[in-house]
VOGU-3710 file (C-alpha; in Angstrom, 3 decimals, decimal comma):
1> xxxxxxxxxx> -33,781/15,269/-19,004  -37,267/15,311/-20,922  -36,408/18,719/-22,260  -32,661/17,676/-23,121  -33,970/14,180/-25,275  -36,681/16,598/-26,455  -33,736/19,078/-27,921  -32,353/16,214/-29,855  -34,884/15,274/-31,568  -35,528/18,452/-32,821
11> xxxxxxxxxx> -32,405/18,091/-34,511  -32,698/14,879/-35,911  -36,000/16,238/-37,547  -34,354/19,407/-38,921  -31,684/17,303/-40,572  -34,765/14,566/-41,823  -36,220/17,464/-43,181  -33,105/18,826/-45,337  -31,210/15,579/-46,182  -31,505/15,846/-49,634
21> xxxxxxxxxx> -30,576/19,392/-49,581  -27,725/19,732/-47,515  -26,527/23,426/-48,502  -29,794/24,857/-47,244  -28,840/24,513/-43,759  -25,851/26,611/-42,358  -22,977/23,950/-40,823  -25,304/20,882/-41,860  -22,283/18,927/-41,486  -21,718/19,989/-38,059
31> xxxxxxxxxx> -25,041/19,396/-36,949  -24,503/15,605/-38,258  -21,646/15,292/-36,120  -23,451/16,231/-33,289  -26,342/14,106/-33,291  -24,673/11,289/-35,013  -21,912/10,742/-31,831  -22,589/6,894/-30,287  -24,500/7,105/-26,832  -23,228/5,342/-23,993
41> xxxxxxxxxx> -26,113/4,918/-21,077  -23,988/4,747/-18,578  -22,271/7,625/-19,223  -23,657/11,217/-17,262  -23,055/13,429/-19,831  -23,682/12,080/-23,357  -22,312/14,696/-25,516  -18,329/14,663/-23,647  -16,580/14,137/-27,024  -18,426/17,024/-28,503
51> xxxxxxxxxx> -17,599/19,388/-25,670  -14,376/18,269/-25,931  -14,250/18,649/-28,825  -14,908/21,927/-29,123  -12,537/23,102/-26,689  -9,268/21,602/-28,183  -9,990/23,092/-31,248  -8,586/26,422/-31,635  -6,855/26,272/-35,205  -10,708/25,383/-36,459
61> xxxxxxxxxx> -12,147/26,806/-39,303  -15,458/27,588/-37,810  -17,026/31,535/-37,124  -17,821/32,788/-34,212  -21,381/32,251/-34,866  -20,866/28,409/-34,630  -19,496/29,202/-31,507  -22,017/30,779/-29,784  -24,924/28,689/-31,478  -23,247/25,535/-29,690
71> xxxxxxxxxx> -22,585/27,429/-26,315  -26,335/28,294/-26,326  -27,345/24,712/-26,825  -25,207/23,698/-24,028  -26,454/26,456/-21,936  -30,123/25,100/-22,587  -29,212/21,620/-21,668  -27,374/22,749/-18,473  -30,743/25,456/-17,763  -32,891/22,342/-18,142
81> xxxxxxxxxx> -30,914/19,948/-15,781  -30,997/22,846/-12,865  -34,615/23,670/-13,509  -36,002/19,780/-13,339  -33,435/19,339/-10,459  -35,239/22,190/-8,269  -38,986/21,192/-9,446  -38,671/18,367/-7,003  -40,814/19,242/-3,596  -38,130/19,172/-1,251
91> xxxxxxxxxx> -39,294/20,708/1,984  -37,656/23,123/3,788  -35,568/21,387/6,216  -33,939/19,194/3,166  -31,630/22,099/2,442  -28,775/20,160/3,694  -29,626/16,563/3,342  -28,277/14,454/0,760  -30,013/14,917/-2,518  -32,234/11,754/-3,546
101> xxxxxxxxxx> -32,725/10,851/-7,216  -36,366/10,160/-6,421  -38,760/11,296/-3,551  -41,743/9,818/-2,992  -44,673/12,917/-2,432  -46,144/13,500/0,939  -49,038/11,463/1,974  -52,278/13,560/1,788  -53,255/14,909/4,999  -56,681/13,023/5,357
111> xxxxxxxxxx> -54,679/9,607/5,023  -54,090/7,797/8,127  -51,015/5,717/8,592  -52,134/2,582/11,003  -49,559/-0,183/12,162  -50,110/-2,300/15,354  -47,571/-2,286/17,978  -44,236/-4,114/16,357  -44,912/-2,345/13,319  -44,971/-5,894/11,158
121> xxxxxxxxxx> -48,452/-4,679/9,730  -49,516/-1,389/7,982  -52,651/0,211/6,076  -53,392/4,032/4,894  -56,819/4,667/5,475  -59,154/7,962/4,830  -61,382/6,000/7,060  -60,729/6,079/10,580  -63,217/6,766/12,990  -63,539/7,032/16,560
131> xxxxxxxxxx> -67,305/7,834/18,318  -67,533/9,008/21,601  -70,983/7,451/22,906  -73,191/4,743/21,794  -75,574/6,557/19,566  -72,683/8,054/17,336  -71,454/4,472/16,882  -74,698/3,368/15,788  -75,050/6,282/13,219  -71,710/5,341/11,508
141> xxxxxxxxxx> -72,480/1,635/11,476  -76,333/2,703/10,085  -74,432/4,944/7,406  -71,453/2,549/6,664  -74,140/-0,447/5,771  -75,985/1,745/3,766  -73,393/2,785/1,720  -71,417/-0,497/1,974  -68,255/1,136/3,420  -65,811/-0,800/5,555
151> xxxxxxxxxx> -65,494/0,007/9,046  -63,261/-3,203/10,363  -63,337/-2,461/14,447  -59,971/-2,039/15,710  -58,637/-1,991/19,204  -55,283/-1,301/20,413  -53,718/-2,453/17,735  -51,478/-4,654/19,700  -51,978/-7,482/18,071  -48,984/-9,403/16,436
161> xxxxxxxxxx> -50,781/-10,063/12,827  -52,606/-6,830/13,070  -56,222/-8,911/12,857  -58,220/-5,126/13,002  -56,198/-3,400/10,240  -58,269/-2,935/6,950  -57,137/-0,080/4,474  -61,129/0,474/3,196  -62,436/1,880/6,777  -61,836/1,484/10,456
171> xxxxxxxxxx> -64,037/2,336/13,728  -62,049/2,623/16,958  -63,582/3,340/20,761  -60,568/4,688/22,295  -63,357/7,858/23,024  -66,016/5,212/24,296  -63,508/3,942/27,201  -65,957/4,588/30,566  -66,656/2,760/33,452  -70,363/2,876/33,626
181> xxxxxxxxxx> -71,498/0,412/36,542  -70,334/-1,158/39,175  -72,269/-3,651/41,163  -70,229/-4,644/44,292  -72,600/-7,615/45,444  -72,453/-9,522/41,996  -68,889/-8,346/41,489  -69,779/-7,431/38,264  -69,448/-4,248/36,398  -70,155/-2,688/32,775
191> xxxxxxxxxx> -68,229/-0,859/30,707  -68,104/0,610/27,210  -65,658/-1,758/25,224  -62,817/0,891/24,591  -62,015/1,077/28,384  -58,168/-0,521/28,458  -57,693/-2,930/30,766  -55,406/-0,852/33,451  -58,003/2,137/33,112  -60,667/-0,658/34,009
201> xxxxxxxxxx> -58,521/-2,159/37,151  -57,766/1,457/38,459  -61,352/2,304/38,114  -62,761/-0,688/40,479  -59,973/-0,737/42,871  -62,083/1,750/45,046  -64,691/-0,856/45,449  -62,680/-4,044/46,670  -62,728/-5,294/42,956  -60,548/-6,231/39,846
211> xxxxxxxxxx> -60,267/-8,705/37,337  -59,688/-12,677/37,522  -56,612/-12,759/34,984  -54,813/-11,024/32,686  -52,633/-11,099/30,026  -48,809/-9,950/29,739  -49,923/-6,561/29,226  -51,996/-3,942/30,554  -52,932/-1,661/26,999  -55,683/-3,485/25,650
221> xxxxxxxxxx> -59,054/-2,322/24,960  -61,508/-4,696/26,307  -63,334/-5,522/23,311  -60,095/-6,433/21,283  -58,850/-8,504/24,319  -62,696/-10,412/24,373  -63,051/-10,752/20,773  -59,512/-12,212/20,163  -60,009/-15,126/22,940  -56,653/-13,754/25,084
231> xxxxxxxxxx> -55,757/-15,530/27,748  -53,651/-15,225/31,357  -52,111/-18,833/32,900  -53,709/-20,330/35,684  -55,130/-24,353/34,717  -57,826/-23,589/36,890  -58,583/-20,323/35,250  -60,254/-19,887/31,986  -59,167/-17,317/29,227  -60,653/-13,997/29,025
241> xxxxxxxxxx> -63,664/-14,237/26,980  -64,991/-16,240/29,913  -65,151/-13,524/31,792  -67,597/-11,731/29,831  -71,777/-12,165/30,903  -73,177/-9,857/28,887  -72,436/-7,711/25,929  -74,001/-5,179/23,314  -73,361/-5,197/20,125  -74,246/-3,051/17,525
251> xxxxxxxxxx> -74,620/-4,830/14,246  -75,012/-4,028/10,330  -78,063/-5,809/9,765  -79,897/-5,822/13,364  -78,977/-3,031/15,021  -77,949/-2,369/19,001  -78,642/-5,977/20,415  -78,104/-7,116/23,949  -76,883/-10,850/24,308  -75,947/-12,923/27,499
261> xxxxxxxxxx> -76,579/-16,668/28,209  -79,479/-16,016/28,929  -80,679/-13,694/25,776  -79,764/-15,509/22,929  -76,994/-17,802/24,570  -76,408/-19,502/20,545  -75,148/-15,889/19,562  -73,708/-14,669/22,847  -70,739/-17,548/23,228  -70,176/-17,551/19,148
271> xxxxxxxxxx> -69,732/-13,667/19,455  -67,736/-13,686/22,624  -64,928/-14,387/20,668  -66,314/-13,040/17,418  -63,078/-11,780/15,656  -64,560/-8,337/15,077  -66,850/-10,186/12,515  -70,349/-10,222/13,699  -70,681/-6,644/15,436  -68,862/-4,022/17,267
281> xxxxxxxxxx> -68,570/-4,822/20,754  -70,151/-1,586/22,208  -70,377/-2,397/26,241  -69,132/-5,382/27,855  -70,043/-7,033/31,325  -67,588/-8,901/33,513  -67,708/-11,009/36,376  -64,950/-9,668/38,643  -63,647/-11,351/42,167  -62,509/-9,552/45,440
291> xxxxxxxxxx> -59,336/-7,370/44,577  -55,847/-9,500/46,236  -52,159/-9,781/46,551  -50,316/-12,393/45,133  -47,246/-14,053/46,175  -44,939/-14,554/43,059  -42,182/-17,046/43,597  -39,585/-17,120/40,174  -37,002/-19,937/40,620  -34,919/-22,007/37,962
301> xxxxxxxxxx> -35,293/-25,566/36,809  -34,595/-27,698/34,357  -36,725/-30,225/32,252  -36,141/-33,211/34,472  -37,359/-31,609/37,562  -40,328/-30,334/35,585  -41,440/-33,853/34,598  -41,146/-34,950/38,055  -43,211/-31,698/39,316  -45,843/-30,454/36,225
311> xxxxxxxxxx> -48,276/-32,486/37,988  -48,501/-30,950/41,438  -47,187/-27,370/40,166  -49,943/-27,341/37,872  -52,717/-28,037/40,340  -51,155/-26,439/43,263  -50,641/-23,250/41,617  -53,188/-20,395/41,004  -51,109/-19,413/38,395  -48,205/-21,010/36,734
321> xxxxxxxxxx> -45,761/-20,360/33,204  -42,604/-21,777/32,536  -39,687/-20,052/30,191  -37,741/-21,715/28,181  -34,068/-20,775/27,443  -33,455/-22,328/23,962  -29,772/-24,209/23,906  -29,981/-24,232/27,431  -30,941/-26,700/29,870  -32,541/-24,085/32,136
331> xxxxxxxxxx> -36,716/-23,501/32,567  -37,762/-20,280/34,475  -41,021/-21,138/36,817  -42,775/-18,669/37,576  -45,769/-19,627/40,037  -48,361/-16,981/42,084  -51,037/-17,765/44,993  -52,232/-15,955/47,271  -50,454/-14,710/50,476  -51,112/-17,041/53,149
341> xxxxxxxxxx> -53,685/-15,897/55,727  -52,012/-17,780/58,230  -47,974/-17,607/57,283  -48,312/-14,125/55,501  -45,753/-12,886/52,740  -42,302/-15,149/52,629  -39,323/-13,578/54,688  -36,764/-14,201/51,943  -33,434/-12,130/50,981  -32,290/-12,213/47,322
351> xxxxxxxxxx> -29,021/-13,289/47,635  -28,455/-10,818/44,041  -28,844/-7,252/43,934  -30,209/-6,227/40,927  -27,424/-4,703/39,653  -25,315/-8,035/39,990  -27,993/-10,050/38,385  -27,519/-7,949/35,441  -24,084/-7,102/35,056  -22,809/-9,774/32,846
361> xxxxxxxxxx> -24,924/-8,937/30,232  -23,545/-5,587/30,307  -20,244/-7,332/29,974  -21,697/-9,143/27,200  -22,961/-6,011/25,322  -19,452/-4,250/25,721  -17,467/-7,588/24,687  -20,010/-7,838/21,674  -19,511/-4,057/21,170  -15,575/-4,659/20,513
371> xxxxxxxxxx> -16,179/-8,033/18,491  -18,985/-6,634/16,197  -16,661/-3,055/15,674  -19,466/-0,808/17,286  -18,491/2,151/18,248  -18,901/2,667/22,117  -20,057/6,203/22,028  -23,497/4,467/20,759  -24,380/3,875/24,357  -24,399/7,425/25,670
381> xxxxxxxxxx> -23,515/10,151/24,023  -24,804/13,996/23,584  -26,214/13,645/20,810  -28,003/9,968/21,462  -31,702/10,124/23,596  -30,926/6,498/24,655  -30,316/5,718/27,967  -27,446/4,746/29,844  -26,373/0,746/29,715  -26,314/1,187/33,228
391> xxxxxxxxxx> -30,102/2,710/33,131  -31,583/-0,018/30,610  -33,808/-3,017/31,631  -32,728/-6,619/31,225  -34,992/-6,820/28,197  -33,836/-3,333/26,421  -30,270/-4,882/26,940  -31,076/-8,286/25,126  -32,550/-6,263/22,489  -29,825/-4,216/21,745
401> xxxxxxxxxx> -27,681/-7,402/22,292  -29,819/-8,990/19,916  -29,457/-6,023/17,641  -25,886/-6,735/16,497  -26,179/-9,738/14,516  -29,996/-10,999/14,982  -29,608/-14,246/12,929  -26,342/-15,524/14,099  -26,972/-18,779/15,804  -23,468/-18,772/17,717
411> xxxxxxxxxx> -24,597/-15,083/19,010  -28,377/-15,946/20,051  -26,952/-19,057/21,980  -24,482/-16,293/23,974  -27,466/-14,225/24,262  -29,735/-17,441/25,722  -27,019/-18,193/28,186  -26,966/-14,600/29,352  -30,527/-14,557/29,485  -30,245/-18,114/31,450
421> xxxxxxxxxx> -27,546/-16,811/33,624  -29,511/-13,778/34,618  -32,748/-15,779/35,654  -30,263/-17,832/37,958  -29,112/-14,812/39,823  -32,823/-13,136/39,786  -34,227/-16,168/41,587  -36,954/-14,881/44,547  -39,874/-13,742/45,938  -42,270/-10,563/44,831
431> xxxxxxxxxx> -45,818/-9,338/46,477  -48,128/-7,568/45,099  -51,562/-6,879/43,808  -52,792/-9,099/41,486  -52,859/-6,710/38,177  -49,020/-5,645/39,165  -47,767/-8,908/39,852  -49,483/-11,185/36,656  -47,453/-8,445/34,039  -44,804/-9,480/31,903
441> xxxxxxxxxx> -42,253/-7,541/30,425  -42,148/-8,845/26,497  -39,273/-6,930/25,031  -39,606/-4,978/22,408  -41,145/-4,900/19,134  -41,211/-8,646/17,755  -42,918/-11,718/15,527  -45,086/-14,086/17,959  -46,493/-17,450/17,421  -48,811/-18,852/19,633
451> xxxxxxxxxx> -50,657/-22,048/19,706  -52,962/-23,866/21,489  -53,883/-27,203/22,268  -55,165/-29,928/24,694  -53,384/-30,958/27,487  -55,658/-33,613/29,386  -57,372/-32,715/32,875  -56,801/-31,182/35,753  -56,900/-33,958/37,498  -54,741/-36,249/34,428
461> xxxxxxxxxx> -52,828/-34,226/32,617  -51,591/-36,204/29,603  -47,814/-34,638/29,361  -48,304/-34,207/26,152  -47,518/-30,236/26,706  -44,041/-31,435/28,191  -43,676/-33,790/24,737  -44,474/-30,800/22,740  -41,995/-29,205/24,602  -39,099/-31,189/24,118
471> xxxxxxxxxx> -40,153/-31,654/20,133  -39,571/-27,980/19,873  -36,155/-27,837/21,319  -34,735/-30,258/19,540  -36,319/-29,230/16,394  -34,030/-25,573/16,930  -31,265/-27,373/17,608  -31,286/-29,743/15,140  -32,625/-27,084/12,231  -30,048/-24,774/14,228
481> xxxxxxxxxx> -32,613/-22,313/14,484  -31,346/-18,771/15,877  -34,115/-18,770/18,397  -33,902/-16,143/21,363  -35,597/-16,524/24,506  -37,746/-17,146/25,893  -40,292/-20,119/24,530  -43,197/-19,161/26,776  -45,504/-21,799/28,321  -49,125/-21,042/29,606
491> xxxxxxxxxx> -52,252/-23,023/30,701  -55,828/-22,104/30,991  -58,789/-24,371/31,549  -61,361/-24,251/28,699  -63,761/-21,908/27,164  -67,344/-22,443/26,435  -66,906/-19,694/23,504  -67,080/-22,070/20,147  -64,456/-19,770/18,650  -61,845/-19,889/21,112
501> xxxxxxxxxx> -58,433/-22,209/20,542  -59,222/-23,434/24,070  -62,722/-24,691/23,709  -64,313/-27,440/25,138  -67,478/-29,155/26,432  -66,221/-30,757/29,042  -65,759/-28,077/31,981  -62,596/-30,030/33,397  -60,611/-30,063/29,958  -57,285/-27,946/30,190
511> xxxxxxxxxx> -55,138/-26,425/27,095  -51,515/-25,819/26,919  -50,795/-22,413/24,832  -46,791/-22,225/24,052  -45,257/-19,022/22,248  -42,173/-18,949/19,911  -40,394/-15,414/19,104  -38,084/-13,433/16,878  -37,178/-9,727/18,335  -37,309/-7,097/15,857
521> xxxxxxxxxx> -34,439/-4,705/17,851  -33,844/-2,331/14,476  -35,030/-0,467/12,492  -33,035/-1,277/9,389  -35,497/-2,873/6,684  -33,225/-5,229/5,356  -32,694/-7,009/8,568  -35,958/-6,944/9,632  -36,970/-8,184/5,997  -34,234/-11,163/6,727
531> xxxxxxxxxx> -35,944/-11,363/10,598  -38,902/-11,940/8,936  -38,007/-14,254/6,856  -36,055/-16,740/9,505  -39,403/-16,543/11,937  -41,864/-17,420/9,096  -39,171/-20,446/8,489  -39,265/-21,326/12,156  -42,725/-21,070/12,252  -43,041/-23,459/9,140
541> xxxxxxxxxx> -41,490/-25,781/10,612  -43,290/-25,839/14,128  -46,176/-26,294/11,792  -44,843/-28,896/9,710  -43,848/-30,754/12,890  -45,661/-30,207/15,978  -48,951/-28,980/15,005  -51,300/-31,394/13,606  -49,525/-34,237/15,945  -50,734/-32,107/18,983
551> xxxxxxxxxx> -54,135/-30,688/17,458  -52,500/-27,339/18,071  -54,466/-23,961/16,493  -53,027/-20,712/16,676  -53,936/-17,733/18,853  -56,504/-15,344/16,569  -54,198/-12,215/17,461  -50,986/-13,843/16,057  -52,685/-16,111/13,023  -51,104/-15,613/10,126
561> xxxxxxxxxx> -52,738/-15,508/6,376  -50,156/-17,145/4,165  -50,325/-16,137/0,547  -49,889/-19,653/-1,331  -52,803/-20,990/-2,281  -52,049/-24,486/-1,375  -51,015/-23,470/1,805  -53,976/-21,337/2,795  -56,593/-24,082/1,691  -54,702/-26,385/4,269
571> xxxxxxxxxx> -55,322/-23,933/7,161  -58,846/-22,932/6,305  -59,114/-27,139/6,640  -57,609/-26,799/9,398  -59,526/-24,408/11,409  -63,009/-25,958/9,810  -61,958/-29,017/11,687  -61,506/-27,393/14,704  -64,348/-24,222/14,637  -67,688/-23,861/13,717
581> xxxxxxxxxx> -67,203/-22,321/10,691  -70,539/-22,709/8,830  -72,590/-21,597/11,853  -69,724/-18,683/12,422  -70,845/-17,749/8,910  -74,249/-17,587/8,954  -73,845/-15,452/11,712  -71,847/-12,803/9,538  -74,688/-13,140/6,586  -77,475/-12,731/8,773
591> xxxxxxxxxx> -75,636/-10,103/10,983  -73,328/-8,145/8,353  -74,572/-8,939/5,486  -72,328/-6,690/3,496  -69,304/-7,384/4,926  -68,360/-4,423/6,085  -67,080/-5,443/9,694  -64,345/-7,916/7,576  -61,220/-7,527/6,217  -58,756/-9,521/4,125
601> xxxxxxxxxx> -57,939/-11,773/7,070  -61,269/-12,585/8,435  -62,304/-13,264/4,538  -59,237/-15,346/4,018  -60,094/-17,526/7,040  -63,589/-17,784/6,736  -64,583/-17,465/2,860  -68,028/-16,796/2,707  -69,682/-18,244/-0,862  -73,095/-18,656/-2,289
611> xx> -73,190/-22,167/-0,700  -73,183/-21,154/2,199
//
């Protein structure tokens, strides 16, 4: 195209250059014609009424040199077009894809895509390392402080709002992920901090031991499941960070330091749950308890028998959620203790098999199949790796379900009362040890909104996590909110870690944390650009709402940074009236002084200025 414009203006300048002698250049009135024909953008080929032209005009008067001047320009032009169409780096196995009118080039090979787990956050990085013992780490934090390079820790990277992405630098431990004491006695044991947490339980089953609690999932690393305050259920259980008795940390400023509550207790419960931003968590130690089964007993309710019950279920329980089925009047209650020394496991027979529990949501799926014009092959077919409908979960089911029109209301409600419908039928008992039984199967990739807040004692609970409740339901129905299930509902008892959403003073204070979520079940960017957009809008208005009324604060893994002004400088408020902000700061100057452990998120949230 460049050579082709190029071409013409050659010929404008040969004709600038002659104007006032005309006769000097052979067929100067032919040359006129040419470049003097109106342009239409839109049109592909510009010069159509000059080729035409030319070929419907065998009584002309002009020699066969004219001829063969114009089919040599035309030859150039097509030459050009063919030689800037193959100058494009198409790789070999493009041969017989469609051709693009632009390609973006390949990345370089030292740049390192990153995205956590639902694939709502990205960064390209040069920067990504991963040390395999203690004294490497220390050498690349050394280095990275001298030369002011970033090196944000990151964990898993299974965290909803991607809080460890940074595009400048990353350190990761997945190498550093040992077992490296146990102490059967104490029940404690040490580890280095990129040990997941189902490497960790299957390396102190052998010795009568695992962990108190656990969150839905087993992939963690255990410094990014410390540092981000995560949490189990269980009122009489506190989240994770409380777990922890000892750490090191290797800092910017000050080096490998080892904290507890009793070395530097100030320091040790601000960087329990430190957000990444004060060190790298290098080794952690946990207090564990005596490795058990659990009795897990799922049944379905509704909202008045849970106001009669939340009381006693609450205190009764060793561990206790409820699931809410948006547009539905059913709660799932799911409650574990352990088995009975004196009755031993329930004798009870599911009065579903599994395959009946499911099987009208397969009916669903094919009815939706028909109504949304799907074609049915999409389930199985030679050429598709999915499984079998037959073969897929309950949750790969609602995703694909969910899959076929996301955001219509009328279709999430079906969805819900499938969802509803199959709790009913799954109703039951389940035993098992602890770390298999407290799992929960999330779905698939998705946006998550957690929050926080108090919920009274132990011994009084104030309701006001039921209230909440109920504000939230009938703010989706009456916003008519496509909301799928299920609205998950969790308690812990407090932390004594100044940066966690459930922190308290008083050792008997309990917190309430309830999740909202939009499943991201494609791939297609437009609809999971419109997703996005519909969950930030049913966030908003949770916010708007529910969360100041309640002194709710969101969970640090699934915190959001919003990008208008106004709206930021209301959170930051927010969480100075509800964190230790100042004395969270002063711990990043005098510990990373160059900021190298933040990122955009952590700066956003905690702005550190000359004030300070």
């Amino acid at each position: 195209m460049y050579r082709a414009l190029g071409l013409r203006r050659s010929v404008q300048t040969l004709l600038q250059q002659h104007s006032s002698n005309p006769s000097s250049i052979p067929h100067f009135q032919a040359l006129k014609t040419l470049t003097a024909l109106p342009q239409d953008p839109f049109n592909p080929n510009p010069n159509t009424r000059f080729i035409r032209s030319f070929s419907s005009s065998p009584s002309s008067s002009s020699s066969d040199a004219e001829i063969r001047k114009y089919l040599g320009y035309f030859a150039l032009l097509l030459g050009c077009g063919i030689a800037t169409y193959y100058s494009f780096p198409f790789p070999e196995d493009a041969k017989h894809k469609k051709a693009h009118l632009f390609r973006y080039a390949p990345l370089p090979e030292d740049l390192h895509t990153v995205s956590n787990w639902s694939g709502t956050h990205e960064v390209q990085t040069r920067v990504f390392l991963q040390p395999e013992s203690l004294e490497e780490l220390e050498k690349i934090v050394k280095e990275a402080n001298e030369k002011r390079q970033k090196i944000r820790p990151v964990g898993s990277g299974l965290s909803p709002n991607g809080i460890g992405l940074q595009r400048a630098g990353m350190v990761n431990l997945a190498l550093m992920d040992k077992v490296l004491e146990v102490d059967k006695e104490k029940k404690t044991v040490r580890v280095q901090a990129g040990v997941r947490v189902q490497q960790l339980v299957d390396g102190i089953k052998e010795y009568g031991l695992t962990l108190q609690n656990f969150a839905s999932i087993r992939e963690q690393q255990i410094g990014g499941i410390v540092q981000v305050g995560a949490h189990g259920t269980g009122a009489r259980l506190p989240p994770i960070d409380e777990q922890v008795i000892s750490m090191k940390l290797v800092t910017p400023a000050k080096g490998t330091i080892d904290i507890s509550k009793e070395k530097d207790p100030e320091l040790f419960y601000l960087a329990r749950c430190g957000l990444g931003g004060l060190g790298v968590v290098a080794e952690v130690t946990l207090q564990c308890v005596e490795r058990h089964e659990l009795v897990e007993h799922t049944f379905v309710s509704n909202i008045n028998e849970i106001k009669k019950n939340h009381k006693k279920w609450l205190s009764e329980n060793k561990h206790v959620k409820y699931l809410y089925i948006p547009y539905t009047d059913t709660v799932v209650v799911v409650r574990c203790n352990p088995i009975s020394k004196w009755k031993g496991p329930p004798k009870f027979k599911p009065k579903y098999g599994k395959d009946e529990a499911i099987q009208h949501v397969r009916d669903l799926y094919w009815e939706s199949l028909k109504k949304y014009r799907v074609e049915e092959t999409t389930a199985k077919s030679p050429e598709n790796d999915e499984p079998d409908i037959d073969e897929m979960s309950f949750t790969e089911l609602r995703d694909k379900l969910l899959a076929l029109d996301p955001l219509n209301k009328d279709h999430v409600i079906k969805v819900n009362q499938a969802e509803a419908e199959f709790w009913r039928k799954s109703e039951g008992y389940r035993v098992g040890w602890s770390d298999e039984i407290l799992g929960f199967d999330c779905g698939g990739q998705q946006w998550v909104s957690e929050t926080c807040f108090p919920a009274g004692t132990l011994a009084k609970p104030n309701m006001k996590d039921i209230e909440y409740i109920e504000e939230l339901k009938k703010l989706i129905q009456n916003e008519g909110i496509p909301a799928p299930a299920p609205i998950e509902q969790r308690w812990t008892v407090c932390s004594r870690s100044p940066m966690s959403p459930a922190f308290s003073s008083a050792e008997d204070d309990i917190f309430s944390w309830v999740g909202i979520i939009m499943y991201l079940p494609t791939m297609d960017a437009r609809q999971r650009k419109e997703i996005t957009e519909e969950f930030f809008n049913y966030r908003h208005l949770t916010q708007k709402q529910l969360w100041d009324q309640y002194s709710s604060c969101e969970h640090w893994a699934k915190i959001e940074v919003p990008k208008d002004k106004e709206e930021l400088a209301t959170l930051q408020a927010r969480l100075r009236k509800r964190f230790p902000v100042d004395e969270y700061n002063k711990a990043r100057r005098e510990l990373d002084p160059n900021k190298i452990l933040s990122n955009g998120m952590v700066e956003k949230l905690f702005p550190l200025s000359e004030a300070n």
